[in-house]
N, C-alpha and C positions, 0 to 999 in steps of 0.2 A: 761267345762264338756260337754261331748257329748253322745248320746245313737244312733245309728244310725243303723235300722232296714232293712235289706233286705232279699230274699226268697219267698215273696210271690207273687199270682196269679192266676191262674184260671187252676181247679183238676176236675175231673169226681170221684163221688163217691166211696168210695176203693181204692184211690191215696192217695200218699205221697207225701209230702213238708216236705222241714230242711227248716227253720228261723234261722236267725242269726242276732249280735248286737254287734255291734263293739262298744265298749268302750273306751271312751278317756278321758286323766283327774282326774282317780281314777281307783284304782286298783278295777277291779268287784271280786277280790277274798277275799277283805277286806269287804264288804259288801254282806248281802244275799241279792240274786236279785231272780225279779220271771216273768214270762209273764202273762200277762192279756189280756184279750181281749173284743172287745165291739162290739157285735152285731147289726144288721140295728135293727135302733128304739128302741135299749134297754140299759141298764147300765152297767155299767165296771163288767166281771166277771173274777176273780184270777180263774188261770190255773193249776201256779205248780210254784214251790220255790226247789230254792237249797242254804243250809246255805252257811255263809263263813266257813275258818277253813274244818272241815271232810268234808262238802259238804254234809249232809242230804236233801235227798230231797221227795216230797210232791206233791200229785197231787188231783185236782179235782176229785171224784168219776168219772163223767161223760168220763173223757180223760184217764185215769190209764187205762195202759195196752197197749193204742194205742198211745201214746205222749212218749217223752221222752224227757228230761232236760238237758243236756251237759254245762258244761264250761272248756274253753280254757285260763288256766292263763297265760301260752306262751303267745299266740296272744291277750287277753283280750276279749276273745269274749264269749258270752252268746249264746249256741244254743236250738233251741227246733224241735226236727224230731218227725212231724206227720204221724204217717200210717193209712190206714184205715179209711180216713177222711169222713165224713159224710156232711150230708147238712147243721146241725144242727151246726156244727164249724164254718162256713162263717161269719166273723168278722173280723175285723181290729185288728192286735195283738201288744200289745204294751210288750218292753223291759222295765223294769222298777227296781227299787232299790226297795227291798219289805217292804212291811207294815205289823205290828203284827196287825193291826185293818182291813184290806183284807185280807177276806179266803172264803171257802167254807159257802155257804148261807148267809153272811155278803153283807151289802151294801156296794161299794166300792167307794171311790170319788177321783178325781183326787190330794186335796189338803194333802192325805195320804201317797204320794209316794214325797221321797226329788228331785230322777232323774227318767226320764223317757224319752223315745226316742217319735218319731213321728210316728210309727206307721206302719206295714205295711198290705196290703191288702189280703186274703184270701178269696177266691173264690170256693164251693166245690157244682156242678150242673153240670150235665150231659148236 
């Protein structure tokens, strides 16, 4: 099983980044997956979730509206296009299989998530 994250890097406030997460090993449409993300010096914060099956999906107060959630069952790819990115985003964003015990204002912990990728970097400073 693999999660393997790329897209990210260094945005001036008001920019957009797509993240993506190539999948291997398991079908991500069999599984609801979600992105997470981890801020300098802080703890895991869930993003946004798209089920398997219909695909409902779910986002952070903070990001709705300017995120969006995409998957690719063709290619198995999990995407996530930021617009309008703030400072307040800059974090490491992880691809991950989602947890009904990470949501919004929930503690999150890494030992919640069965897969999860390594991560990519997010940069959003003028």
């Amino acid at each position: 099983v693999q999660l393997i994250e790329s897209g990210g890097g260094l945005v001036q406030p008001g920019g957009s980044l797509r993240l993506s997460c190539s999948v291997s090993g398991f079908r991500a449409s069999s599984y609801d997956m979600a992105w997470i993300r981890q801020p300098p010096g802080k703890g895991l914060e869930w993003v946004s979730t798209i089920d398997s099956g219909r695909g409902s999906i779910y986002y952070h107060d903070v990001v709705k509206g300017r995120f969006t959630i995409s998957r690719d069952d063709a290619k198995n790819t999990l995407s996530l296009q930021m617009n309008n990115l703030k400072a307040e985003d800059t974090a490491v964003y992880y691809c991950v299989t989602d947890s009904s015990d990470c949501y919004q204002g929930s503690r999150c912990s890494w030992d919640m998530f069965m897969y999860r990728g390594k991560g990519t970097q997010v940069t959003v400073s003028s």
